[in-house]
C-alpha positions in Angstrom: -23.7 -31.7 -95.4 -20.4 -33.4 -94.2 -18.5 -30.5 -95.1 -21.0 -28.1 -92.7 -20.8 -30.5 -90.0 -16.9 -30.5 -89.8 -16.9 -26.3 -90.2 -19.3 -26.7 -87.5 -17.4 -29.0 -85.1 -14.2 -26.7 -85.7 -15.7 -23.5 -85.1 -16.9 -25.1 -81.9 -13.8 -26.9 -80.6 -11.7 -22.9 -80.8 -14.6 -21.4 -78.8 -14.5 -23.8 -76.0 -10.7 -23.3 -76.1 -10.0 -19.5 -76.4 -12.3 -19.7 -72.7 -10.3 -21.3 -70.0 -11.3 -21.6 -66.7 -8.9 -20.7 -64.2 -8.7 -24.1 -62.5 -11.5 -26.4 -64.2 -10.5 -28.1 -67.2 -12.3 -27.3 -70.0 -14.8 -30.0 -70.9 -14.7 -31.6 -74.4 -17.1 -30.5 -77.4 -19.9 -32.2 -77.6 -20.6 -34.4 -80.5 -23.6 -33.1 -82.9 -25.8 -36.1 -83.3 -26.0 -37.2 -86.7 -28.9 -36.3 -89.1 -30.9 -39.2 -90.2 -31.3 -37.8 -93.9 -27.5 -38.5 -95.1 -26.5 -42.1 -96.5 -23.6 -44.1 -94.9 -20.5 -42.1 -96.5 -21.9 -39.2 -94.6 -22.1 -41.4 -91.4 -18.6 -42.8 -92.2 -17.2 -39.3 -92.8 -19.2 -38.3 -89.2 -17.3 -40.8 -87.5 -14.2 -40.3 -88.9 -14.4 -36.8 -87.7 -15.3 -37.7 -84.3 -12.3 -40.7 -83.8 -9.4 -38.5 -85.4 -9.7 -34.8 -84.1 -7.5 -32.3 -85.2 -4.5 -31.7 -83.9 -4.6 -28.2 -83.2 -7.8 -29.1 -81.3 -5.5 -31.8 -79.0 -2.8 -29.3 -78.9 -4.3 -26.4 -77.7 -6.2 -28.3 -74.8 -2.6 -29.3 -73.9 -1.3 -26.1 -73.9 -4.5 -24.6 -71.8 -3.8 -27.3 -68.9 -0.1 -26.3 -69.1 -1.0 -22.7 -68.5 -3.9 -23.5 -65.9 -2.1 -25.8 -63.7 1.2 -23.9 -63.3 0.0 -20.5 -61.7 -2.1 -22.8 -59.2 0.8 -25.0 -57.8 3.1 -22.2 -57.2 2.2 -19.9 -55.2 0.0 -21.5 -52.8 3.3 -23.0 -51.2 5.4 -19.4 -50.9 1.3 -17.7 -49.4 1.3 -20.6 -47.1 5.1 -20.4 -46.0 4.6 -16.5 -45.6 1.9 -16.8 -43.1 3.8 -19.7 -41.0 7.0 -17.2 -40.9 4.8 -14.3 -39.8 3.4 -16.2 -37.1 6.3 -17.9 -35.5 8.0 -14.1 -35.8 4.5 -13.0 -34.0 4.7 -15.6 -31.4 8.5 -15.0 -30.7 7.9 -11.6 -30.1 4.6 -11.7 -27.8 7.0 -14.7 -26.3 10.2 -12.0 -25.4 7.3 -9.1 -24.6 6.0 -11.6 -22.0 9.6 -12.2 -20.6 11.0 -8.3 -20.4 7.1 -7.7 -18.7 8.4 -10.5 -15.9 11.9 -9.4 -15.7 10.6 -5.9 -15.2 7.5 -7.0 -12.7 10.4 -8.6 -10.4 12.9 -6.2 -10.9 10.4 -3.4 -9.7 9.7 -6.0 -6.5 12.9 -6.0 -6.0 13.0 -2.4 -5.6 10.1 -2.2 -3.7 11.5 -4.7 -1.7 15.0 -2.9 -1.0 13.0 0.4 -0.1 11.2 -0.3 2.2 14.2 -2.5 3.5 16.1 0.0 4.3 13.2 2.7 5.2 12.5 0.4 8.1 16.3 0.1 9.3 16.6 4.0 8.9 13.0 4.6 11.1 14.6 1.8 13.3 18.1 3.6 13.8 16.0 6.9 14.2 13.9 5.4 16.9 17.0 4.3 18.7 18.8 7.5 18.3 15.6 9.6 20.1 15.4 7.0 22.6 19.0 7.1 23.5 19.2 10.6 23.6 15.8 10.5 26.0 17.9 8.6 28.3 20.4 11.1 28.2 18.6 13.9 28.4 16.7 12.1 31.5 19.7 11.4 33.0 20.9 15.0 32.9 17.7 16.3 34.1 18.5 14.2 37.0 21.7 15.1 37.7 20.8 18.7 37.6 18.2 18.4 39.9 20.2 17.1 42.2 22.9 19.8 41.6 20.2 21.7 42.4 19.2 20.3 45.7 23.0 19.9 46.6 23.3 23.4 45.8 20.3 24.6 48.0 21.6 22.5 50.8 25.3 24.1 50.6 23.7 27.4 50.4 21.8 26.6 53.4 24.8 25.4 55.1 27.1 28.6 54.0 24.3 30.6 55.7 24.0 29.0 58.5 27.9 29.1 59.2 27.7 32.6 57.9 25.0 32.9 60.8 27.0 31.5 63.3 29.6 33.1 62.2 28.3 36.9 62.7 26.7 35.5 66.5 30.4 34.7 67.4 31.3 37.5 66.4 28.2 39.6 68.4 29.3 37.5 71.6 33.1 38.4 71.3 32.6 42.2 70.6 30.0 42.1 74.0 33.0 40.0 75.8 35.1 43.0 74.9 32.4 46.1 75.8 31.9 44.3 79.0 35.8 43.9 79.9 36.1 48.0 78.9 33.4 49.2 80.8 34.3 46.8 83.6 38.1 48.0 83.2 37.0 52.1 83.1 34.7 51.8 86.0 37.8 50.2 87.9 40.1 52.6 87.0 37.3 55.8 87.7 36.8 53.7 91.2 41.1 53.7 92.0 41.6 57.2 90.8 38.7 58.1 93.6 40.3 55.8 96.2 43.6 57.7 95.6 42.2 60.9 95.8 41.1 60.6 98.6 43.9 59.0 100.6 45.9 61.5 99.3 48.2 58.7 97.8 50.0 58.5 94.4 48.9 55.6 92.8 52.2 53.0 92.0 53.5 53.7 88.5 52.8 51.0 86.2 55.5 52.4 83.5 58.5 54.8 83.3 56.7 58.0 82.7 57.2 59.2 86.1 
């Protein structure tokens, strides 16, 4: 009966072995309760059993929490580390992103800025450049009018002495009728005179 009881407890100890869990430790056999039949050296034998367990039995329970605890430890530290480095690399990107997006937001303000800047100044320079030559051009029209007017008022004058002119001109060739016909009627009026006296008229010149 001894004999089945320790085939039994070593059958039993390998089974609970050979199944590790991946991070419990295995629980340690039960003890079979001892049958009431036997006399004391089965009892003794029992107990002796229970007390001193193998060694391969202590050994391979060493050599399961050996394998169980190691892959556990390891690599939670590297997983862990991982995840911190991709997130600090995450955040220092979004970080730069967020600084080019400002840099860029002003520098198109700027721009803006500069444009319409100099947009103003160039519609400002344009305004004084039509007003300026408004003036001009006003200034011109003004003259010419009154080139104009002086003009029609010289005319007017040069006709006027052109007038005066030709009436001068009218009187002085009636001046000269009048002393020809006064002159010939004279001269008809002597002629008769001597004619009739019989006389010879006083020469005037050396032809006679």
């Amino acid at each position: 009966m001894a004999e089945e009881q320790k085939i039994a407890l070593d059958t039993e100890s390998p089974a609970k072995v050979a199944a590790p869990a991946p991070v419990e430790i295995p629980a340690p056999a039960p003890v079979p309760a001892p049958a009431p039949a036997p006399a004391d050296v089965t009892k003794d034998v029992t107990e002796e059993k229970i007390q001193d367990p193998p060694q391969e039995h202590i050994s391979d329970d060493s050599k399961a929490l050996a394998v169980v605890e190691q892959p556990v430890e390891e690599p939670a530290p590297t997983k862990s580390s991982s995840a911190s480095l991709d997130r600090d690399v995450k955040l220092a990107d979004l970080s730069k992103e967020k600084r080019l997006s400002f840099v860029r937001a002003w520098e198109d303000s700027e721009k803006s800025k500069a444009e319409n800047k100099a947009e103003k100044k160039i519609s400002d320079v344009l305004a004084w450049e039509n007003s300026k030559k408004a003036a001009v051009e006003a200034q011109l029209k003004k003259i010419e009018e009154q080139l104009e007017k002086k003009k029609a008022e010289y005319a007017e004058r040069m006709k006027n002495k052109v007038a005066a002119i030709h009436k001068e001109a009218e009187e002085r060739r009636a001046l000269v009728e009048a002393k020809r016909g006064e002159d010939i009627l004279k001269a008809e009026e002597t002629a008769a005179k001597y004619r009739a006296t019989g006389t010879v008229p006083k020469a005037t010149c050396g032809c006679f």
